[in-house]
Structure formats: C-alpha cells, structure tokens
C-alpha positions in Angstrom: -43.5 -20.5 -74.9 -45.1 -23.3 -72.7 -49.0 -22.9 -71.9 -48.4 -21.2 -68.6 -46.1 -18.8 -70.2 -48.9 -17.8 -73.0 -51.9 -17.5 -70.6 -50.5 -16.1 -66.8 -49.7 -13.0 -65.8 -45.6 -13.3 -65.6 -46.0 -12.0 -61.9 -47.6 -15.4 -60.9 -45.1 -17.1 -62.1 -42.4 -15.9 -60.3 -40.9 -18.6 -57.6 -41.3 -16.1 -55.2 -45.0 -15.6 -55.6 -45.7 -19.1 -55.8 -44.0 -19.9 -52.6 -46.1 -16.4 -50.9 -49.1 -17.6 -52.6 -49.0 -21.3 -51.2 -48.1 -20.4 -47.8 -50.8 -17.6 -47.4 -53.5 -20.1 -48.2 -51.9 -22.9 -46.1 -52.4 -20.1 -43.0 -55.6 -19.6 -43.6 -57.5 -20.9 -40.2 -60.3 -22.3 -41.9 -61.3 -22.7 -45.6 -57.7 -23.0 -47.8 -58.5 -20.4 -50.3 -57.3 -17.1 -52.2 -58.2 -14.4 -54.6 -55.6 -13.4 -57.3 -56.0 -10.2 -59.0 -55.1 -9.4 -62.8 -54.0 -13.0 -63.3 -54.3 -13.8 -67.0 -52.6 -12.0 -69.6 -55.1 -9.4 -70.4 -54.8 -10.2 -74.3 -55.6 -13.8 -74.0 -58.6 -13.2 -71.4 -60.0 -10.7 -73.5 -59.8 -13.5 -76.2 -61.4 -15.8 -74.4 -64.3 -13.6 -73.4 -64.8 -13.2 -77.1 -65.4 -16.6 -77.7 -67.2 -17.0 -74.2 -69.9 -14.2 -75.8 -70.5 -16.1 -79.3 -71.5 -19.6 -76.8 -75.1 -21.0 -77.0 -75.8 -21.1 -73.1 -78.5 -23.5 -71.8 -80.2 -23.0 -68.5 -79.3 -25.7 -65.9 -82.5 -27.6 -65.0 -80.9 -27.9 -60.8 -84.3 -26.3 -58.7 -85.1 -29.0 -57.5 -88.4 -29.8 -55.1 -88.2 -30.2 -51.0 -90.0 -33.4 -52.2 -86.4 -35.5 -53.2 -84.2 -33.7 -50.1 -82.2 -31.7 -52.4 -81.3 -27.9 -51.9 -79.3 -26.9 -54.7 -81.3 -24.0 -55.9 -79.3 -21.2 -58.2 -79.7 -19.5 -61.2 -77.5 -19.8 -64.1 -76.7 -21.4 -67.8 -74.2 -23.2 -69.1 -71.6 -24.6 -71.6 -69.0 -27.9 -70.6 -65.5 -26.7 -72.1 -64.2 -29.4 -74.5 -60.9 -30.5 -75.2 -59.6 -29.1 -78.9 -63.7 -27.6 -79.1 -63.6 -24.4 -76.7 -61.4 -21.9 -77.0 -58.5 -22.1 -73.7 -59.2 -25.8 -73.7 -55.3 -25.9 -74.7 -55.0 -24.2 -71.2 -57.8 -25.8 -69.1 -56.6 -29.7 -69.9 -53.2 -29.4 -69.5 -51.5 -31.3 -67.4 -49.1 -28.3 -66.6 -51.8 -25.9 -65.4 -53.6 -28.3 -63.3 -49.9 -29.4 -61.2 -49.7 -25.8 -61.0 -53.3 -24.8 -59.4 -52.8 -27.9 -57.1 -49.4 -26.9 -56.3 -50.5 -23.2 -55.6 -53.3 -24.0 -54.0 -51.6 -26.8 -51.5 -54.1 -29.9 -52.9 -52.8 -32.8 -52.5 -54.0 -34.7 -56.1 -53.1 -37.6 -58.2 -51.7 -36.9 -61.5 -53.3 -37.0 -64.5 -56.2 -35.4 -62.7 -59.6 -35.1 -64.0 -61.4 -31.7 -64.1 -64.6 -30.4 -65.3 -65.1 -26.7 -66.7 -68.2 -25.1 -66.5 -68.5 -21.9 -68.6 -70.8 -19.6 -67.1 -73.3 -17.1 -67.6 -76.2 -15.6 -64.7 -78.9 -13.5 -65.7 -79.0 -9.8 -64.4 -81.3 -10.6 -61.8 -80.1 -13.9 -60.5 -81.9 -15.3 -57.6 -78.6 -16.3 -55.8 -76.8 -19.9 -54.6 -77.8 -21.6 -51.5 -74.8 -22.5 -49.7 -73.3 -25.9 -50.5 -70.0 -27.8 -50.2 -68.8 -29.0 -53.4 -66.2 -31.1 -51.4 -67.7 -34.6 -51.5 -66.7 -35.0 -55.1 -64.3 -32.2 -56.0 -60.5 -32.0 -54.7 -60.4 -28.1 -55.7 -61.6 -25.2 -57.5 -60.5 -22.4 -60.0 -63.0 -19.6 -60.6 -61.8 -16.7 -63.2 -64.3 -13.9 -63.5 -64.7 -12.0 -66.8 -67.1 -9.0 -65.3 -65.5 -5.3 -66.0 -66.3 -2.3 -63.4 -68.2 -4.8 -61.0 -68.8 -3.4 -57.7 -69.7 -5.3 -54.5 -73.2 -3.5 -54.7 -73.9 -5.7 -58.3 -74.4 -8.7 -56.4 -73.4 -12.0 -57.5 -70.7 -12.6 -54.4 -69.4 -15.3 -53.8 -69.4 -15.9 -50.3 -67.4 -18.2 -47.8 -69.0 -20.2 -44.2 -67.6 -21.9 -41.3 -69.6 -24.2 -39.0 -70.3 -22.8 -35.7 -71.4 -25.6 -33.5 -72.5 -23.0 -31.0 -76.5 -21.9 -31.8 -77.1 -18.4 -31.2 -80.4 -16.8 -30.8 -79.1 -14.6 -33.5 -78.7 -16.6 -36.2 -81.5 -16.1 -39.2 -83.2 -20.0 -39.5 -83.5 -20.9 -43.3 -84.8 -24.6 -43.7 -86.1 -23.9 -47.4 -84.0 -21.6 -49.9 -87.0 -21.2 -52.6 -86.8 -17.8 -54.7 -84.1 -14.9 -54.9 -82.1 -15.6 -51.6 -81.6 -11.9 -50.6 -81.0 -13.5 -46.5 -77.7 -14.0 -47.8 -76.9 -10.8 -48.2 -78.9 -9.9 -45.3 -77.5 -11.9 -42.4 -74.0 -13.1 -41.8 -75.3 -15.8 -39.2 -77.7 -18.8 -41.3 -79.4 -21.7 -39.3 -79.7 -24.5 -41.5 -79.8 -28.3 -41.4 -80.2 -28.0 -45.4 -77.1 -26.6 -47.4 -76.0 -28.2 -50.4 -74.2 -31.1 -49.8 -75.4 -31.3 -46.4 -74.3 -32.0 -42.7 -73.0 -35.1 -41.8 -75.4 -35.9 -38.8 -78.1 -34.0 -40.6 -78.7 -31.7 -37.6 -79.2 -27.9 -37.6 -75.9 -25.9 -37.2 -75.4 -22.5 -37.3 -73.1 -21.1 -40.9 -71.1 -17.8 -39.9 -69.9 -15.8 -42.8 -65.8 -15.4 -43.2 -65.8 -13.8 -46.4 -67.1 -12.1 -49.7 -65.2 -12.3 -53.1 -66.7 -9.6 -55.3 -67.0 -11.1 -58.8 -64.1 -8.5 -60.4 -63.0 -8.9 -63.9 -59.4 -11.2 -64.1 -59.9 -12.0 -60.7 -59.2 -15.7 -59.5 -60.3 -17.2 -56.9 -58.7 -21.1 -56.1 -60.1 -23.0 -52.8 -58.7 -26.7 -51.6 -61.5 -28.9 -51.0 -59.3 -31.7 -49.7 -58.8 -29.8 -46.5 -62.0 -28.9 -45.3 -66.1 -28.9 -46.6 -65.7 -25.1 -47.5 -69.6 -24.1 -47.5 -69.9 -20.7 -50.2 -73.0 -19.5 -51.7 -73.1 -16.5 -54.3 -75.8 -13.5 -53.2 -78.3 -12.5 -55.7 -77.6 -10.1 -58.9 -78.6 -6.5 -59.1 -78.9 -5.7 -62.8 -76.2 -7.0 -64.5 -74.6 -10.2 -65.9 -72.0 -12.1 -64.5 -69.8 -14.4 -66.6 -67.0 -16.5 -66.4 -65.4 -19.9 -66.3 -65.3 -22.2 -63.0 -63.2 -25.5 -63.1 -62.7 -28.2 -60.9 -60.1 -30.8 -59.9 -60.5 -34.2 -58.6 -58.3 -37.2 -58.2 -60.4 -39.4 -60.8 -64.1 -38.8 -62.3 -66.9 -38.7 -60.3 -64.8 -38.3 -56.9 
C-alpha cells in the first residue's frame, strides 16, 4: 500500500474525482481554491490527532509593533513537523503527496518541492488573523482541520478576499489590526492599505469577502498561490480550541 493509499479517503483517489476536483478549482473566478470534506482515512486522522494532543506547543512571538511596518497580528502556538520525528511526517514529505496536492490543486511546482508544516493549536478565545497573502513566498497551501462538532458560530473561519479597486463609502477602514479582530466577522467590505503581505503600490484598497471555510473536523482546504495573492484571515474564537496541521509548498526554500 503506497502512502496515498494508507492516509486518503479512497474516494479522492479516484481518476474521476481528481479530474472534477482540478477542474472546479481551475473555474474558480478568483482565488484557485477548494474545501474537501472527510478526506483522510478516519483511523489514521484520529491517529494523528493523538499524537497532535501529546505535542509541547509554543506560542509564536509574530504581534509585532506599527513601529517596524508589519501587520501580522494572530493568535496561536506551534510545533514544525519533522521528517522521521512527527507522527504523518511519512505522509507530509513525500514526494507522492506533494505531486498530488500540486496536481489537484493546478500549481504549477518544481519537483522535489520544499514544504514547511506547521502544527497548530489556537486558544479558545483567539483574537483572530489579519488578512494577509502568504503568496510572496509560498506556491500553495494544505490546511486539514482536526475540530469535531464545530459550527460556524465557534469562530475561527478562515475567510477568503478579493481586491476591489473601486472604494465604496461602505467599506469599514482598518489601518491598525491590534486586539481580537471581531470587524472581520462584522463587515464583509475592509479598507486597508495594511494586510499582511501588503499591496504592491502601498495604497488603500478596498478587500470584499468571497468566502468562509468553517474549521470542520477532516475538512481540507488546498489554495494555489501561484495564480493569484489570495488575501484570507481567520475570525476570532468563541470558546473553543481549534487545531490542526497547515502545510505549504514552494518551488525551493525561502521562495
């Protein structure tokens, strides 16, 4: 049984499903993304959840001050995944699974790849993630969510912008994320000349919101960064912890 076989739901496997899979996300008018439901084997996931709950989680020192230009605010702790260390490192480094997230999720990347895996935890109350691009050194990414019975009223969405280079008097003007960032659940319109990553000519432009992924348990969500900046943020937590892994993939290290 190859590493594919062992970890994915058989479904996703399928030729057929690949091929539906691929095309849906290369139709998407905007951000290149899509959310897969009950994708893992469920024995394997919950195996990897076990190990995930034994993990000594540090908090990310990334609040940074107006003072150095940088808004990157969010709230969360982590652990790198390492190669023959972490439990589904056999999965997460193979050279099989990462042809096959590029190949599903139409990215366009130089094999051997190199990818980074982050896994996660958020406090209950998380204050939220400003919206950012993680495009300017990432080719794509693969977020699996661990979180059983979550509902879209627990928070911790992970939300999905398009530039609008029309500014509307409606839009909600946010020039310094600081605290928990309920505005994004509040408005669907954002003003800002500061998200992650930022603008190329630095101006003000108006973020519209095209979607919300609620954080489900065995959901994946897999977005090309290739194609476009795909701005996301994640809305604040309401009471309970969110978990998971998120991995990236990029042509070589660092870009």
């Amino acid at each position: 049984m190859n590493i594919l076989d062992q970890w994915i739901n058989p479904y996703y496997l399928e030729d057929e499903t690949v091929e539906a899979i691929k095309e849906s996300i290369i139709a998407k008018p905007v951000v290149k993304y899509t959310v897969l439901d009950n994708f893992f084997k469920e024995d394997m996931l919950e195996k990897l959840i076990k190990h995930h709950s034994l993990l000594n989680f540090s908090e990310e020192a990334d609040r940074r001050s107006p003072e150095n230009g940088a808004w990157l605010p969010y709230d969360g702790a982590v652990v790198f995944a390492k190669k023959g260390l972490h439990f589904g490192s056999d999965l997460f480094y193979d050279d099989e699974w990462h042809r096959y997230l590029g190949y599903l999720s139409s990215t366009d990347l130089k094999y051997p790849c190199h990818s980074e895996i982050k896994l996660r935890y958020h406090r209950p109350e998380a204050d939220g993630f400003w919206i950012h691009t993680d495009s300017v050194l990432r080719s794509m990414v693969a977020i699996l969510y661990f979180n059983k019975e979550w509902k879209a009223s627990d928070g911790g969405l992970l939300q999905l912008w398009r530039v609008d280079e029309t500014l509307s008097p409606n839009a909600h003007v946010v020039e310094a994320p600081t605290g928990r960032m309920d505005c994004l659940t509040q408005h669907a319109r954002i003003r800002t000349s500061t998200p992650g990553g930022g603008f190329p000519d630095k101006k003000p432009h108006d973020l519209v919101l095209i979607d919300q992924i609620v954080p489900a348990y065995n959901r994946l969500f897999i977005c090309n960064f290739k194609h476009s900046m795909a701005y996301h943020s994640v809305t604040p937590s309401n009471g309970k912890p969110r978990l998971g892994f998120v991995q990236w993939l990029m042509d070589q290290k660092g870009g």
